[in-house]
C-alpha positions in Angstrom: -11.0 111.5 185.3 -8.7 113.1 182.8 -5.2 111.0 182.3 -2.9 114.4 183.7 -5.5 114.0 187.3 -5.3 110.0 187.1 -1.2 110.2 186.7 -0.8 112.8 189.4 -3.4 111.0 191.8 -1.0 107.5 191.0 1.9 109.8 192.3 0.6 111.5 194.9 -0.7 107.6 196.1 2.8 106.1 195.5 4.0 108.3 197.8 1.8 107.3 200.6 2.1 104.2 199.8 6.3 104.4 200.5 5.9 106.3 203.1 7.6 109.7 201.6 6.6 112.9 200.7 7.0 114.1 197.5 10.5 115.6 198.4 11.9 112.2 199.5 10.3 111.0 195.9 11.9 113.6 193.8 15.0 112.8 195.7 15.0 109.0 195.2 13.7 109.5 191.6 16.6 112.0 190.7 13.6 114.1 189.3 14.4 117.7 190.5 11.1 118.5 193.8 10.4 121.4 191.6 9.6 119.6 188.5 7.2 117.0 190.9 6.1 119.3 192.8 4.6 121.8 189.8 3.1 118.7 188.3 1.7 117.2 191.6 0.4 121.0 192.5 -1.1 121.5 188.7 1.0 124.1 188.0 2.4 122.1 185.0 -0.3 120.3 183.4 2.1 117.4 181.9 4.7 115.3 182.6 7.2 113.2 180.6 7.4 109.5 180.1 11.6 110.3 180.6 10.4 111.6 184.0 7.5 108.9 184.8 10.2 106.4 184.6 12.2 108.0 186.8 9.1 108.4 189.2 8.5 104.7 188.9 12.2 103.6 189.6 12.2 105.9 192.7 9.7 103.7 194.5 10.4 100.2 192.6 8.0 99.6 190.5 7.9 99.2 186.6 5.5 101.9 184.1 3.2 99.3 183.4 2.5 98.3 186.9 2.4 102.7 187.6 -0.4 102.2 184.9 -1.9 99.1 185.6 -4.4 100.4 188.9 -7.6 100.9 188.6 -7.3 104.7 188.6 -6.5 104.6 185.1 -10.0 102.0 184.4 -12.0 105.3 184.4 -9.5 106.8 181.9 -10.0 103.8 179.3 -13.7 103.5 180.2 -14.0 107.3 178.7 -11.8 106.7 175.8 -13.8 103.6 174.9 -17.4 105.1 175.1 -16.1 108.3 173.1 
């Protein structure tokens, strides 16, 4: 799994997770639903950490604990057998 398909998998998750749809996200992130929703979609292949942060306020949690799930172990196994 690449990081861009962990990240948006970790959204797309926190989102179920609370309860919302990715509108109700972008709206308690501030992000704007058409920035979210490209990146969520794969229509824009990245995302900033200005935004992540944003993401990760929207639904109360901190970046590290956004990065700290084992969708990202798959990530870091790759990068460590390259």
């Amino acid at each position: 799994m690449t990081v861009q398909n962990a990240t948006k998998q970790r959204i797309i998750d926190l989102a179920t997770k609370n309860e919302i749809t990715i509108h109700k996200l972008s709206l308690q992130s501030g992000v704007p639903y058409s920035t979210l929703s490209s990146f969520v979609n794969g229509k824009c292949k990245s995302i900033t950490l200005t935004t992540l942060l944003h993401i990760c306020d929207g639904v109360g949690i901190t970046m590290k604990e956004f990065f700290d799930d084992p969708l990202f172990d798959s990530v870091y196994k790759q990068k460590a057998n390259k």
